[in-house]
N, C-alpha and C positions, 0 to 999 in steps of 0.2 A: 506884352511887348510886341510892338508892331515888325512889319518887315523891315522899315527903313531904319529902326533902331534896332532890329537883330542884323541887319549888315554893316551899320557903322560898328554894332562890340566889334562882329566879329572881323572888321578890317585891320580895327586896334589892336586887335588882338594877336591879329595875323602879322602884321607888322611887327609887332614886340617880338616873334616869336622869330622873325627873317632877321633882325637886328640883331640878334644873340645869339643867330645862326643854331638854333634848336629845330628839332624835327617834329616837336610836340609844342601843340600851345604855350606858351608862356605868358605871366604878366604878374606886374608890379603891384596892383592893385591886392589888397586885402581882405584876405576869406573872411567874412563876416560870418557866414554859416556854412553846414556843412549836412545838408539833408540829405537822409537817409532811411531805410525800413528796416526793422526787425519783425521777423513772419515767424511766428509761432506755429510750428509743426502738428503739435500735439493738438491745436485746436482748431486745426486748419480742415472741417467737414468736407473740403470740396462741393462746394454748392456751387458756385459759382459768379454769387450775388457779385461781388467785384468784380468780374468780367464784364457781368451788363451794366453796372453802374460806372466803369470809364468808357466804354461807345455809348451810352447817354450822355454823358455828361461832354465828350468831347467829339461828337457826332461824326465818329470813325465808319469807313465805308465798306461795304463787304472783304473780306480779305484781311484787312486790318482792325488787329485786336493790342492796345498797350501790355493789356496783359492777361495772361493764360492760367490755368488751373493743370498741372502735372500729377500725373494719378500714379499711383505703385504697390507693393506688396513690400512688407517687411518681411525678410525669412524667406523662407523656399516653400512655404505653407500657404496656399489660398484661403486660409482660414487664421492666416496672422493678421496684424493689424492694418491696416492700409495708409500709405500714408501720398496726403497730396500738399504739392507746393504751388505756391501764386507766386509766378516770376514777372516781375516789369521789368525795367530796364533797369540793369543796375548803377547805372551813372555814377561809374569808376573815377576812382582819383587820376588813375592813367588809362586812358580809354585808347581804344585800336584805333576804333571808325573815326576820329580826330587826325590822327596821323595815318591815314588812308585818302581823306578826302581831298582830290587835288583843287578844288576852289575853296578852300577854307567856310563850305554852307554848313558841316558838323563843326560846334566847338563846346568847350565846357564853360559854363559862367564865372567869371571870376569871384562875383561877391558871393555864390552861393554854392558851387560844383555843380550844378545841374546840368547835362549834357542837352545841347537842343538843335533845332536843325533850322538853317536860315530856307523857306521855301524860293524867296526869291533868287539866292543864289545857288542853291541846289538844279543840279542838269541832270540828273535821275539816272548816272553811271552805278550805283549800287556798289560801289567800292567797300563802301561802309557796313552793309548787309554782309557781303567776304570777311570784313574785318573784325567784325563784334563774335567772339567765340561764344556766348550766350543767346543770338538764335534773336535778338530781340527788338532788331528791325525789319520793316514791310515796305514793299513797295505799293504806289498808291496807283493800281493800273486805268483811275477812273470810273469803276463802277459804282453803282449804285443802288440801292434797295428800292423796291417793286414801290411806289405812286398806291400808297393807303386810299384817298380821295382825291377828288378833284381839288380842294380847297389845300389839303393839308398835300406835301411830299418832303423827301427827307432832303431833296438836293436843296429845299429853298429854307431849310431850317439852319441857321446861322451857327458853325463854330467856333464855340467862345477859344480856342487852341490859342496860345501867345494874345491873347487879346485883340485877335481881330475880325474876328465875325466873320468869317470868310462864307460865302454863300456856294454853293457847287457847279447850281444852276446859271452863277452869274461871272466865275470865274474857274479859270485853268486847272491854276495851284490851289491845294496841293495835290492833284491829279498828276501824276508824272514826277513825284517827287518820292523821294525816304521819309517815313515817319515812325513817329517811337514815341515810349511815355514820355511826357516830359516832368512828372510828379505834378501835375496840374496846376505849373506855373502861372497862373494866367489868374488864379485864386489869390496869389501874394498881394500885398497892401504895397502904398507907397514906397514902404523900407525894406520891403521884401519877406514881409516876415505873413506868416500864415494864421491864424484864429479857427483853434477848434472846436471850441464852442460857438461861435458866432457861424459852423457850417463851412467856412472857407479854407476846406480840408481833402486832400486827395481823393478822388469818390470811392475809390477801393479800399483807402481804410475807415473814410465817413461811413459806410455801405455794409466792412464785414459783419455777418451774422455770428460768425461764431467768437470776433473781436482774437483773430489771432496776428490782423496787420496792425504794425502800429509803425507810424510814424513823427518822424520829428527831428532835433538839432544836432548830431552827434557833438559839437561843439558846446553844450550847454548840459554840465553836469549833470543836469537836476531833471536830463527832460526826460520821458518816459523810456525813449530807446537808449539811453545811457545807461538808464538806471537798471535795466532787463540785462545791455550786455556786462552788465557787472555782479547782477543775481543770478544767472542762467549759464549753460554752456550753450557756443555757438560756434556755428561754421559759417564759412563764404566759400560760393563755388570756384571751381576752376584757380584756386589762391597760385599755385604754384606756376601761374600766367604772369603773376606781377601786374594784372591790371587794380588790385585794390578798390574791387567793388565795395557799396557804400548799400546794399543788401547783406542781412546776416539772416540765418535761419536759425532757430532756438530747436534743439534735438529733448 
């Protein structure tokens, strides 16, 4: 999705939402999907490998990482099990940084819940970064990683992020703006819908080694995160926020 069709959703959006005089996005349109991750704890090695597999994939700039590896100790024993979580964005049913942003550049998708950020009407107030109680947005303060070759650099390697190839060296944005996972939107087909065998799958869980991220429809019985939260016990962080993240961890 380009800039100029992520500022008409989200004008649409923004207007539905003045119109019904709501303080949080609103709109009439029809949740088609409802994507979300289940991260298996138990299998989760803390390697890493999804951390460098979304700044490959979405050619994020020092400072900015979609998503982190959290390390810890079960028990009061250094010699208990260790346990690490992979946090991306949880793109809440009722998200803060949506009702924080005073130009409506954060909003949530209607047809899919994805939370994303418009770059061109984003003014890099970090309102959003105060408002998300999970830590899991960055500001992009323009830097860049050190010029490999003369031939090759990272500022002129194109991110595919919302589908528009943005170059660093050739442009601003998103240099001065908030960014965050977007589940690797930009991977979706025509109808919005993902193929995970065909590869056009979130890199963090195309990528995990130990196969503890899995994502997929929570709208669609049958798909693998439905079917986990209905074999497995699970939690979501921060629940009693009422933001109803669309991350669950399997314990």
């Amino acid at each position: 999705m380009g800039g100029a069709a992520l500022a008409t959703l989200a004008a649409a959006e923004a207007s539905a939402a003045q119109a019904t005089g709501a303080g949080a996005v609103t709109t009439t349109t029809k949740r088609k999907f409802r994507y979300g991750m289940v991260i298996d704890t138990w299998r989760c090695v803390g390697c890493k490998a999804c951390v460098v597999a979304c700044k490959a994939e979405n050619k994020t700039p020092p400072g900015v990482s979609y998503t982190v590896v959290l390390d810890g100790v079960m028990g009061n024993s250094p010699n208990d099990k260790p346990l690490f979580m992979t946090k991306p964005c949880f793109h809440c049913e009722n998200p803060p940084c949506v009702d924080v942003c005073p130009v409506g550049a954060t909003f949530k998708r209607s047809q899919d819940g994805i939370v994303v950020v418009d770059y061109d009407r984003c003014i890099g107030c970090r309102y959003c970064i105060t408002g998300c109680p999970y830590g899991a947005r960055y500001f992009d303060y323009g830097d860049d990683y050190r010029q490999v070759s003369e031939k090759t650099a990272w500022a002129d390697v194109p991110s595919p992020e919302y589908s528009q190839f943005i170059k660093r060296k050739e442009n601003k944005s998103p240099a001065g703006n908030v960014r965050k996972c977007t589940f690797c939107v930009h991977l979706q087909d025509a109808e919005g819908k993902y193929d995970e065998h065909g590869g056009r799958w979130p890199a963090c869980a195309k990528t995990c080694t130990g196969h503890a991220i899995h994502f997929g429809d929570f709208n669609d019985p049958e798909s693998a995160v439905s079917l986990l939260l209905r074999e497995r016990q699970a939690i979501r962080l921060k629940e009693e926020l009422g933001t109803n993240p669309n991350v669950y961890y399997l314990l």
